[in-house]
C-alpha beads as a LAMMPS data file, in Angstrom:
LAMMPS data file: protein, C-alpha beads

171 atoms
170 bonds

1 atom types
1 bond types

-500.0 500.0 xlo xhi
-500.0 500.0 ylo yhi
-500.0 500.0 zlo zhi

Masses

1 110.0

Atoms # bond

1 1 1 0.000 0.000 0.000
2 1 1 1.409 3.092 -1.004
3 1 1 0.948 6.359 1.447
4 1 1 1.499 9.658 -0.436
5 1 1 1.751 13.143 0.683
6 1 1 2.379 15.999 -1.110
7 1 1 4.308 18.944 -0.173
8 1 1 3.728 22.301 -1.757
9 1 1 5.053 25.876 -0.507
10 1 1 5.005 28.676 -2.005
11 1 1 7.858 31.380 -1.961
12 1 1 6.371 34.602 -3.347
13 1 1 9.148 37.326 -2.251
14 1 1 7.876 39.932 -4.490
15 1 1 4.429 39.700 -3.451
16 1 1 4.564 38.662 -0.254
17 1 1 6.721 41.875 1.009
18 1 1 4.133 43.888 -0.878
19 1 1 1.057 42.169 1.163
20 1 1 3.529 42.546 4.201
21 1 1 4.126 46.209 3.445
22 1 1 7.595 45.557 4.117
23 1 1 10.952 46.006 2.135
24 1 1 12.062 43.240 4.295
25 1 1 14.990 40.499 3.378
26 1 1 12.825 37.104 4.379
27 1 1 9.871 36.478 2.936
28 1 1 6.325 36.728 4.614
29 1 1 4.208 33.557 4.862
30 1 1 1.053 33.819 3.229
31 1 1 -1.702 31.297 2.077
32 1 1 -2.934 30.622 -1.296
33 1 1 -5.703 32.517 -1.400
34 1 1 -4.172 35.619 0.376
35 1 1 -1.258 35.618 -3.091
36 1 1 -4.157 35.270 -5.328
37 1 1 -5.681 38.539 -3.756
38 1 1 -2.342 39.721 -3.707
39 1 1 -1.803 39.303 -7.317
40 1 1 -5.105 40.532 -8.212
41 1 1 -4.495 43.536 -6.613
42 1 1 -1.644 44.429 -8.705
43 1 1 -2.758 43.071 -12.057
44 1 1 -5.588 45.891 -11.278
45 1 1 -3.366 48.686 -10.812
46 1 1 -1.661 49.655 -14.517
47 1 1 1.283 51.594 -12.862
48 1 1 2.769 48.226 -11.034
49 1 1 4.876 45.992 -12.795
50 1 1 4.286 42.169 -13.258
51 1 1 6.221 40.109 -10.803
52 1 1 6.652 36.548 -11.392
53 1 1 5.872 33.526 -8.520
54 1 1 8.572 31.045 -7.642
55 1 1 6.488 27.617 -6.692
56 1 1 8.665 24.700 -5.498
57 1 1 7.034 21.401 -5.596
58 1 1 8.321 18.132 -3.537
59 1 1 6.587 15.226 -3.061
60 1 1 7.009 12.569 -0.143
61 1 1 6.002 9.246 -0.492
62 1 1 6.043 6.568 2.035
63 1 1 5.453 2.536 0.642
64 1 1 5.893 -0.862 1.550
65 1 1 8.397 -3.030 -0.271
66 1 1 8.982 -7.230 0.119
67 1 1 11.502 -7.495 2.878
68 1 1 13.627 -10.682 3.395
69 1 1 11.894 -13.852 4.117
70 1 1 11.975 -16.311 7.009
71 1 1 13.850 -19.037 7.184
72 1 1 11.682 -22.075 5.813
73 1 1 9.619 -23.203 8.267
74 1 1 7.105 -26.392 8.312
75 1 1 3.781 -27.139 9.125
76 1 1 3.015 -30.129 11.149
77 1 1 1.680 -33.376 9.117
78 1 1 0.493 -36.155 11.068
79 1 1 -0.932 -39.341 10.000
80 1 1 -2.311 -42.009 11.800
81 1 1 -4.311 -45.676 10.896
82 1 1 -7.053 -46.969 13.760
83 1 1 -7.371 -50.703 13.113
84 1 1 -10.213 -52.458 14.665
85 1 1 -10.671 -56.518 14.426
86 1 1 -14.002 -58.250 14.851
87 1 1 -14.882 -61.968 14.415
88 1 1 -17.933 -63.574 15.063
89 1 1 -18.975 -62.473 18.391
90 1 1 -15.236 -60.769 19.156
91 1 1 -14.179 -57.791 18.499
92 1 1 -10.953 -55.850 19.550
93 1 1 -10.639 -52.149 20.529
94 1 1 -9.306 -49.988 17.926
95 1 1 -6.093 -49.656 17.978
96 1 1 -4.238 -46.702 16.379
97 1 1 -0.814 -46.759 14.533
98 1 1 0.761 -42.838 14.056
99 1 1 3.314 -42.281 11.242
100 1 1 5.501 -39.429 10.586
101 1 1 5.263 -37.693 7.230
102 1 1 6.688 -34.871 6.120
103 1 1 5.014 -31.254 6.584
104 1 1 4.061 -28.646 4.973
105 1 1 6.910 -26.272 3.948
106 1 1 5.962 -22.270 4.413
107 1 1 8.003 -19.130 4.574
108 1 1 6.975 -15.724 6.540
109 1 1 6.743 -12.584 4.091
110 1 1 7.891 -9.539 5.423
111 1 1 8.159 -5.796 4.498
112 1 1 10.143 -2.845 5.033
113 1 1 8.370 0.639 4.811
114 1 1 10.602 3.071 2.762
115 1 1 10.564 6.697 2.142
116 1 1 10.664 8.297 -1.562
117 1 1 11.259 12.105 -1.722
118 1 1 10.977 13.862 -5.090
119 1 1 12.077 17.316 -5.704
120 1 1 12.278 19.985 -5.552
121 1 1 11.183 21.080 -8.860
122 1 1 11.050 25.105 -9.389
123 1 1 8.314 26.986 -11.807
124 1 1 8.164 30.177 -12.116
125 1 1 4.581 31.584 -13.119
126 1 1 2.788 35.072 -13.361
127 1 1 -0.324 36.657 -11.254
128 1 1 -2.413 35.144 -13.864
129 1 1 -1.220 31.822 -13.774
130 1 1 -1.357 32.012 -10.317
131 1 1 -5.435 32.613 -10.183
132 1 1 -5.709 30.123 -12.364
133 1 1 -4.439 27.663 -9.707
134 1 1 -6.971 25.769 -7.659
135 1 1 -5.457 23.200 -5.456
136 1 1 -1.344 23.198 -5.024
137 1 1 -1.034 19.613 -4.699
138 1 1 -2.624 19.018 -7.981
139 1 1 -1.351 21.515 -9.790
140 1 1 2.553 19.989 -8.301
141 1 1 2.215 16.584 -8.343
142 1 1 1.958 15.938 -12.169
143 1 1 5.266 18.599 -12.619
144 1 1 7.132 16.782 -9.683
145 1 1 6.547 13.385 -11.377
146 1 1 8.018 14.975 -14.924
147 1 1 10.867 16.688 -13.448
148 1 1 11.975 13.329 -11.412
149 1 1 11.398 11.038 -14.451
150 1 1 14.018 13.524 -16.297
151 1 1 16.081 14.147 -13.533
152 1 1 17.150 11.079 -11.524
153 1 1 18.756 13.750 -8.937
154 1 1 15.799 14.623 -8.221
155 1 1 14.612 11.351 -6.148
156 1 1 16.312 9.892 -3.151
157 1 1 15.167 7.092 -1.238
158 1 1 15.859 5.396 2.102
159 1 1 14.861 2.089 3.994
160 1 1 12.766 3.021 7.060
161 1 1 13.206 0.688 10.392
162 1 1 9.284 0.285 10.318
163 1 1 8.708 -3.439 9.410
164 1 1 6.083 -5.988 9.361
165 1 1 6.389 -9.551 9.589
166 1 1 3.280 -12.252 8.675
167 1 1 4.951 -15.013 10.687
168 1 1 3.778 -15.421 14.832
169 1 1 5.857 -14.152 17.036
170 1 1 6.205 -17.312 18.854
171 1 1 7.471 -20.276 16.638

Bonds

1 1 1 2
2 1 2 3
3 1 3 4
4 1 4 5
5 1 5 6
6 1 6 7
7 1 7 8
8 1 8 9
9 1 9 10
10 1 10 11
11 1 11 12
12 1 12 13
13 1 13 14
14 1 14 15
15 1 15 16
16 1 16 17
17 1 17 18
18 1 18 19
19 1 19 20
20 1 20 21
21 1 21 22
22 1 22 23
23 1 23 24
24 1 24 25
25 1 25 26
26 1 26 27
27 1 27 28
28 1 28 29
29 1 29 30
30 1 30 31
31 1 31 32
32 1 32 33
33 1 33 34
34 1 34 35
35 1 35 36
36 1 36 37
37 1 37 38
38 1 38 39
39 1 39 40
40 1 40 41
41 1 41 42
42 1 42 43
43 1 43 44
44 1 44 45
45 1 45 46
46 1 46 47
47 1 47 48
48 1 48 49
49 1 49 50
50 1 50 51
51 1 51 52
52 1 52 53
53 1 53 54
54 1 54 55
55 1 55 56
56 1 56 57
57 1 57 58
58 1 58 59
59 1 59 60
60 1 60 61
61 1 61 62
62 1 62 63
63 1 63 64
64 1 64 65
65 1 65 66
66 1 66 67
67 1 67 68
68 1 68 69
69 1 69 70
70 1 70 71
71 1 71 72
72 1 72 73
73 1 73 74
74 1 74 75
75 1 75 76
76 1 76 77
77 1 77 78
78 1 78 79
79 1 79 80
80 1 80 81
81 1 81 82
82 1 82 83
83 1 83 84
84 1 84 85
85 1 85 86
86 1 86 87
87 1 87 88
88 1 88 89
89 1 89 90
90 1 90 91
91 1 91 92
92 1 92 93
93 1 93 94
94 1 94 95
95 1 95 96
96 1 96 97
97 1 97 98
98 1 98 99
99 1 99 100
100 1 100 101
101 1 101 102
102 1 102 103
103 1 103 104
104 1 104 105
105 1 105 106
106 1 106 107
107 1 107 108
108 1 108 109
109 1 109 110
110 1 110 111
111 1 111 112
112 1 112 113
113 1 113 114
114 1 114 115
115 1 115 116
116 1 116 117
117 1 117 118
118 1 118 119
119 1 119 120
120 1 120 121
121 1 121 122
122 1 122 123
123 1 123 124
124 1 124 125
125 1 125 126
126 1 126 127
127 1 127 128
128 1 128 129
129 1 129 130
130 1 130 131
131 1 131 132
132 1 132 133
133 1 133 134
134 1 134 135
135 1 135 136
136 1 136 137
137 1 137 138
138 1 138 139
139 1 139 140
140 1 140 141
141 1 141 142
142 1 142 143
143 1 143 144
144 1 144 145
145 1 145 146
146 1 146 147
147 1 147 148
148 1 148 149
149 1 149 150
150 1 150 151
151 1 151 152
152 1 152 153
153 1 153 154
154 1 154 155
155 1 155 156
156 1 156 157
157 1 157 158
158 1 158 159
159 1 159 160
160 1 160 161
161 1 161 162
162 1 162 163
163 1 163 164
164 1 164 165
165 1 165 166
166 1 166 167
167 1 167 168
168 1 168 169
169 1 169 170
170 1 170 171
């Protein structure tokens, strides 16, 4: 089962010191809707120039992947033969015979949760682009998936210690 979360921020430094008001170095945090405004604001007003919108899309993903599997274990077989004898008026009390056969041979899978990151990948788009824009995650997950099928860079990967085991605990 694959888990997937997608990351999207937003780094609007033009914009966001204008809705801060501020000349400022860092950047002011500001939601989606609030840049929109933002942008709307100064696509409005003729005297203010266009100013562009750096996006950065990542994307986290977090699967399960076949681990190593037990050692080959067996499942009990057991076979037995109740013999009875009866003549005329006689007859015996069954007796049973057990045999040993071989079992049933199984192995435990396991798996290993693992954690894909993808990213970042960088567009730059204008105020109109921007309102254009109705959910981040959708609008970065498709570019994200490009960018990291062009860019092997782009994707690391690591084992997680999270893992799960079908075998009992007690064996």
């Amino acid at each position: 089962m694959v888990l997937r979360t997608l990351v999207a921020s937003i780094c609007a430094l033009a914009a966001a010191q204008a809705y801060a008001g501020s000349n400022a170095a860092s950047p002011t945090t500001i939601s989606l809707d609030n840049l929109k405004a933002k942008c709307s604001e100064i696509a409005a007003n003729p005297q203010m120039k266009p100013v562009s919108v750096n996006v950065v899309c990542e994307e986290n993903q977090l699967y399960w992947t076949p681990g190593a599997e037990s050692k080959p274990k067996e499942l009990p077989y057991s076979k037995s033969v109740s013999v009875s004898l009866g003549m005329k008026t006689f007859q015996s009390a069954p007796v049973s015979f057990s045999y040993t056969a071989q079992g049933t041979p199984y192995s435990c899978p396991s798996f290993v949760q693992v954690e894909r990151h993808l990213g970042p990948a960088n567009v730059t788009l204008d105020c109109q682009q921007i309102l254009q824009i109705q959910n981040l995650g959708d609008y970065c997950a498709p570019i994200v998936e490009q960018r990291a099928q062009q860019d092997a860079s782009l994707v690391s990967e690591r084992q997680l210690p999270n893992q799960i085991s079908f075998c009992p605990t007690a064996e």
